[in-house]
N, C-alpha and C positions, 0 to 999 in steps of 0.2 A: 149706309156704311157704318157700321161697328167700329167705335173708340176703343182700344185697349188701355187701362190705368195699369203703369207700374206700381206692382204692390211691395211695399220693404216689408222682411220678415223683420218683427220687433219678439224679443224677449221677455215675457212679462211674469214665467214664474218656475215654478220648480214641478213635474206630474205630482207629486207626494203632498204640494200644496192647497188641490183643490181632491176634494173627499169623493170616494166611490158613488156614481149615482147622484151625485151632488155637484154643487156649484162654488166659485168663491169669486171674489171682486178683485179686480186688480187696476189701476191709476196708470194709463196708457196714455202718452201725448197730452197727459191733462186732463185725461176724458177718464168715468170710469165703466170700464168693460167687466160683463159676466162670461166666466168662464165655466162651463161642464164640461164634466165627465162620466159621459152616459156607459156608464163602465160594463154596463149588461148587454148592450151593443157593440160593444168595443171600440165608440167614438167620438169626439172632441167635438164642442160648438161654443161659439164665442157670440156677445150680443153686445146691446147696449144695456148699462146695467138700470136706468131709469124707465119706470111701467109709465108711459104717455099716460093713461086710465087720472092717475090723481098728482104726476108730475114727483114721485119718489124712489128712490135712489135702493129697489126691494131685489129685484128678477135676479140675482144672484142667489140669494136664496129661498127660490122657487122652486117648486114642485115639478122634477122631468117625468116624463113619461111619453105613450106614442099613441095617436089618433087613426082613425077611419079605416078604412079596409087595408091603405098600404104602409100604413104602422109607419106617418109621418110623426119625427121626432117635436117634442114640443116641450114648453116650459109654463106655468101657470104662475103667476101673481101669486105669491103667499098673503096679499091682505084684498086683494081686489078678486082673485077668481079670474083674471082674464087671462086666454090661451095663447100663446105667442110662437108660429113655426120657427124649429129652430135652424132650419132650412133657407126658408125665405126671409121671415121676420114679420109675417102676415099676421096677424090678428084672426082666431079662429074663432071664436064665441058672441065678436060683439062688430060694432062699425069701429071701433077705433084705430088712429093710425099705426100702420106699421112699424115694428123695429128696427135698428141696423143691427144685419148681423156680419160677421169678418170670417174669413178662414183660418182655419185653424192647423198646424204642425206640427210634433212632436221629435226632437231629435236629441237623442242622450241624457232622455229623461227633463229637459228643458223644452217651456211649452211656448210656441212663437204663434201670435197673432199675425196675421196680413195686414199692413194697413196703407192705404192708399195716399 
């Protein structure tokens, strides 16, 4: 049997805030989350902003782009190279562990994280 988690929508920036095709960080609960804007797609993904890989605070300002034949969205390490679905939060290139990633919503130009 499947657990449902209620998710709060939390407030964490402004669209104008995080850059086309790009990503920005934002300090959520304490914690802090990477936010994109895979704007060629036309859609929002939220992660965790530290790369497991060397334990650094970088995937925010990663590299987006889209893998394998069904053009799964992803995000790379700017210092390490490692590929991280921005779907699932799997690690695509290497054995290391996966990331958290949250849902994401956009309403009035204000960008709300899911967070459990």
């Amino acid at each position: 049997m499947e657990t449902l988690t209620e998710v709060t929508w939390l407030p964490v920036c402004q669209t104008s805030d995080v850059p086309a095709d790009g990503g920005a960080c934002a300090l959520v609960a304490g914690e802090q989350v990477a936010i994109f804007n895979f704007a060629r797609r036309g859609e929002w993904y939220a992660t965790q902003n530290l790369c497991p890989h060397k334990q650094q605070m970088i995937l925010a300002r990663g590299m987006i782009g889209s893998t394998g034949e069904a053009c799964e969205p992803k995000v790379a390490c700017p210092y390490h190279k490692r590929t991280f679905s921005l779907l699932t939060g799997e690690c695509l290139n290497a054995d290391e562990c996966a990331i958290q990633t949250y849902p994401v919503r956009i309403e009035n130009d204000t960008v709300y994280i899911g967070w459990a």
